[in-house]
N, C-alpha and C positions, 0 to 999 in steps of 0.2 A: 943844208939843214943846220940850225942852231941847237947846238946841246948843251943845257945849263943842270946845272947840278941845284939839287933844290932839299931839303930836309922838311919833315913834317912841321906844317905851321908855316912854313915859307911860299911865298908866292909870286909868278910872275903875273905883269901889267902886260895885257894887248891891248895898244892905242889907248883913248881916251875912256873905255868904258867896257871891257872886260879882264876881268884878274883869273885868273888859275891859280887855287888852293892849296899845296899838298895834303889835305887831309889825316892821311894814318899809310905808313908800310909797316907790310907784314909779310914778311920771308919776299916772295918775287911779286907781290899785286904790292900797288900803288892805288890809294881811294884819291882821289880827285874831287874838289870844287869847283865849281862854273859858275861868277858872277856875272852877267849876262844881259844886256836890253831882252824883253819878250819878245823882240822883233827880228833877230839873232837866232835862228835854227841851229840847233846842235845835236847831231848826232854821234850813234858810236860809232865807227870806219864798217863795220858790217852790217849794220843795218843801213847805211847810207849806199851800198855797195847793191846792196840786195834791191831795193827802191829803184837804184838806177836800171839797173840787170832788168826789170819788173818795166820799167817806163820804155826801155829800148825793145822791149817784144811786143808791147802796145804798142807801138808806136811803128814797128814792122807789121804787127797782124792787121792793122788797119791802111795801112800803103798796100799790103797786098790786096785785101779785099777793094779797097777802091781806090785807084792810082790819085783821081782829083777829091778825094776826101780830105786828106793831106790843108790839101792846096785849101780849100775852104775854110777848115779850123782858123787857119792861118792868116788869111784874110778879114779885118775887120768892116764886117756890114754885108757881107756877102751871103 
């Protein structure tokens, strides 16, 4: 993990076309900016968590109810 120190108004560059703002601290939160392509999904870590958590029990309730359900999704033209 990279740990950079950053003060309000400062900002790091990821790659060619997303930057991280510091916005404002205040006591222990940090506000954050996310400049961003719209093609670029950005989530907070718990809601991105909870989504997965949500797709992996679809995705068991539907293997159990039908072993080759699976397999069709999966296949295109099928």
């Amino acid at each position: 993990m990279l740990l950079i120190t950053r003060r309000a108004g400062e900002r790091i560059v990821l790659g060619d076309d997303i930057i991280v703002e510091v916005m404002e601290i205040s006591g222990t939160q940090v506000r954050v900016g996310i400049h961003a392509p719209r093609s670029v999904p950005i989530y907070r870590e718990e809601i991105w968590n909870a989504v997965k958590e949500e797709n992996a029990a679809a995705a068991a309730a539907a293997a159990a109810a039908s072993p080759d359900a699976l397999a069709r999704v999966r296949r295109p033209g099928a």
